[in-house]
C-alpha positions in Angstrom: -6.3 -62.8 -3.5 -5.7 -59.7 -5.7 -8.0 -56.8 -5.0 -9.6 -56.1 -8.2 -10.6 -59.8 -8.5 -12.8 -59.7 -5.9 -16.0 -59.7 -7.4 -14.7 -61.9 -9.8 -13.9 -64.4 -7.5 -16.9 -64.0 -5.7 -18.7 -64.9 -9.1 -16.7 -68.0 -9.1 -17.3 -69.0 -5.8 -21.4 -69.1 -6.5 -20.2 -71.7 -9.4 -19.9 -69.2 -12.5 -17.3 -69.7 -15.2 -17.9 -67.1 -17.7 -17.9 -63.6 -16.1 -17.7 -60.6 -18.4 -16.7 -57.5 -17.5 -18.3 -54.0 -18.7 -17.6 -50.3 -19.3 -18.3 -47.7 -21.9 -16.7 -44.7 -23.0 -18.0 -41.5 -24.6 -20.6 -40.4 -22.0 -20.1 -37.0 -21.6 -19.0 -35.9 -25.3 -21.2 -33.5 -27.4 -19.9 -35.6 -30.8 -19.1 -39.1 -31.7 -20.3 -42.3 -30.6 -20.5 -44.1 -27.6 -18.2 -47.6 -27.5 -18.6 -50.3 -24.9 -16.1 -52.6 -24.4 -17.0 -56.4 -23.2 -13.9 -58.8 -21.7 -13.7 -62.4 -20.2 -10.8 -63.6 -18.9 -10.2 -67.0 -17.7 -10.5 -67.7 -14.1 -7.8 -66.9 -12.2 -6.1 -64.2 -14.8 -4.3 -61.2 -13.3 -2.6 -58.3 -15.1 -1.7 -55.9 -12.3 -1.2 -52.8 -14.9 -4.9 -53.2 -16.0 -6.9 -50.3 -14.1 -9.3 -48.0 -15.0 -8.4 -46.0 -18.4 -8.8 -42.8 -17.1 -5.8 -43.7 -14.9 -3.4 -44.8 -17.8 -1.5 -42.3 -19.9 -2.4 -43.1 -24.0 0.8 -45.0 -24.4 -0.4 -47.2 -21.6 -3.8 -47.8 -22.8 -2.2 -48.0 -26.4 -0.3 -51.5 -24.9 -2.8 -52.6 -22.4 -5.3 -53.1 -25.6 -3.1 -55.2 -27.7 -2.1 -57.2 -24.3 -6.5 -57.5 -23.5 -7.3 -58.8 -26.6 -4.3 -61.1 -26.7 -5.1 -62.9 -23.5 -9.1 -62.2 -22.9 -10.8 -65.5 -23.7 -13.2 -63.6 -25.5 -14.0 -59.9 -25.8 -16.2 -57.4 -27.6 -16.5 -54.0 -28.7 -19.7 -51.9 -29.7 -20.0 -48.6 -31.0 -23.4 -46.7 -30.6 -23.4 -44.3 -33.4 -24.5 -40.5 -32.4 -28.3 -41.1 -33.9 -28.8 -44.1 -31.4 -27.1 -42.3 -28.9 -29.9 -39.0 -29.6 -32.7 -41.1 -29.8 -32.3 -43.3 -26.4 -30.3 -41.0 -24.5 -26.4 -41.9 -23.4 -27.9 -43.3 -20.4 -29.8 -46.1 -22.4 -27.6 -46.1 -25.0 -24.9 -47.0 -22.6 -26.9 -50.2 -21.4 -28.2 -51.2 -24.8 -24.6 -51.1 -25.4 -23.3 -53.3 -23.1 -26.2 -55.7 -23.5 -25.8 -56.2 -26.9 -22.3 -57.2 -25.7 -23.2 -59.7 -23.6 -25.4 -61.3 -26.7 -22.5 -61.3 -29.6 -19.4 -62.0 -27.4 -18.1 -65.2 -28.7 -18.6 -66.8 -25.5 -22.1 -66.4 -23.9 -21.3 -65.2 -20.3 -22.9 -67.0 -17.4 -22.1 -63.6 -14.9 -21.5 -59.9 -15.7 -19.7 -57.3 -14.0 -20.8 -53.4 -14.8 -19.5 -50.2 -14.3 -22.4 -48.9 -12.3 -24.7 -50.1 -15.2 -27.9 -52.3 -13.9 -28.4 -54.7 -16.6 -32.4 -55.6 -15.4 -33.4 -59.5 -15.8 -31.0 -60.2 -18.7 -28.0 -61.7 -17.0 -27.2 -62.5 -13.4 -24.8 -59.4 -13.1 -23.7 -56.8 -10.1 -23.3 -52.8 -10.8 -20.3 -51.5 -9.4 -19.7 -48.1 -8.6 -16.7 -47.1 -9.8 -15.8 -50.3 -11.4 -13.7 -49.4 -13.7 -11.3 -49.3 -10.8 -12.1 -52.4 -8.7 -12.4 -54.8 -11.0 -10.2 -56.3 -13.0 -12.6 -57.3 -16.2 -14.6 -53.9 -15.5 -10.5 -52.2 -16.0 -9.7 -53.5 -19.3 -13.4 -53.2 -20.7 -12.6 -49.8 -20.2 -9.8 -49.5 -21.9 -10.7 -51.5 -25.0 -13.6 -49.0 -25.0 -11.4 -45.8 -24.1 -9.1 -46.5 -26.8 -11.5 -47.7 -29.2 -13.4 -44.5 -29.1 -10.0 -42.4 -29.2 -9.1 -43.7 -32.6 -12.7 -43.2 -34.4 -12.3 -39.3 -32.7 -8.8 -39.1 -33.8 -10.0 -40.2 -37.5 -12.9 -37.9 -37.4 -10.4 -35.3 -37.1 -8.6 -35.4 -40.3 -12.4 -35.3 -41.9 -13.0 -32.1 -39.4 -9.8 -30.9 -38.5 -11.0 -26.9 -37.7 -13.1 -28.9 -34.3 -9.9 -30.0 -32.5 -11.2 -33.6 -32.1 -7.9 -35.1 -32.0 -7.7 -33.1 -28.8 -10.5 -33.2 -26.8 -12.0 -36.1 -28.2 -15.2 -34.3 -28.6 -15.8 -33.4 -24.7 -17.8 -30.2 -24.4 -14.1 -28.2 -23.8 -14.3 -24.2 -24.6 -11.7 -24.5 -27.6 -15.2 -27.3 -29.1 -17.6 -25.2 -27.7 -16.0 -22.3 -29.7 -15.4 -24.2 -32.5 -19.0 -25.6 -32.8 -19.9 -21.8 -32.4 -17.7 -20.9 -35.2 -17.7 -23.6 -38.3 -21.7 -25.2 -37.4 -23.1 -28.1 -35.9 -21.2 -31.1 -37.8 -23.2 -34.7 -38.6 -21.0 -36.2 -35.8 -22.7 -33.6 -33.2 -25.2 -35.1 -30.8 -28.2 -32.8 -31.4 -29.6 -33.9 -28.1 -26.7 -32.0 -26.1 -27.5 -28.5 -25.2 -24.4 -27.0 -26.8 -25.4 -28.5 -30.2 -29.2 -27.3 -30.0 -27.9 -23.5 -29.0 -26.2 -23.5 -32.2 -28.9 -25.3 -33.9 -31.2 -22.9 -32.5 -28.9 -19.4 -33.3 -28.6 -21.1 -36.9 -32.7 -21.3 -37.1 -33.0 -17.7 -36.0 -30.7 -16.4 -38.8 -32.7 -18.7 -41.3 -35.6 -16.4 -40.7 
């Protein structure tokens, strides 16, 4: 048996047939939203280059996406704009995320597999730590998300080009930080991150 289809295959030994796999991506930033990414794969499926996204180059992710949605029997891809994310928190955000997922993927999942997410009562699920890694499903839910949530970064660049999204994909890096510092608190800035309310705070005091 291959190693990241463990819990799969566990799921499929207590009689399950639809298991769907979960990860977001976009914790951590002080700007843009947070995606989720949602895959089932039919039983059995194996793609040994599928891994967790932070351990593929871009170009690798890039492929691995077309290749997921290709073969996934179903999948699905939510994006949690920065006011949900300010007004839950990323924590809650991240598991309203990935349950709203579970209810508009095209086939309704019987088991679910989470990156170290607890899903509560809604589904028959297990929380892995570091998923993203050991399970296969959990691996390319990742990567739909990862590279979903590069592109809409990468995009809001060329509408804010002076914040270096393209770069740091709007993780709280110095060259942002100094940026944000610099040119103001933009409406893709989550006003719930410390950075963003300094800034929001400095701009107040000069307002009086």
């Amino acid at each position: 048996m291959c190693k990241r289809l463990e819990y799969e295959q566990s799921a499929y030994a207590l009689g399950k047939k639809y298991v769907i796999g979960l990860d977001e991506a976009g914790r951590g930033p002080m700007a843009g939203p947070l995606v989720v990414g949602a895959v089932i794969f039919e039983k059995g499926y194996y793609n040994d280059m599928i891994n967790d996204s932070k351990q593929l180059s871009e170009k690798k992710r890039d492929i691995l996406y077309d290749i997921i949605i290709r073969d996934a029997l179903a999948y699905q891809i939510e994006i949690i704009d920065v006011e949900e994310v300010d007004r839950l928190n990323v924590y809650q955000a991240s598991k309203k995320g990935m349950l709203d997922a579970i209810k508009h993927i095209s086939i309704h999942p019987d088991y679910a597999l989470s990156d170290a997410m607890p899903l509560g009562d809604a589904i028959e699920h297990q929380a892995i730590v570091k998923g993203d890694s050991l399970s296969l499903s959990i691996g390319a839910a990742s990567i739909l998300a990862k590279v979903t949530r590069d592109r809409i970064m990468k995009e809001y660049d060329l509408i804010y080009p002076e914040y270096g999204f393209a770069k740091h994909k709007g993780y709280p890096t110095k060259q942002h930080k100094e940026a944000l510092k610099t040119y103001g608190v933009t409406p893709i800035h989550r006003r719930s991150f410390q950075p963003v309310i300094d800034v929001l705070n400095e701009q107040l005091v000069l307002e009086l």
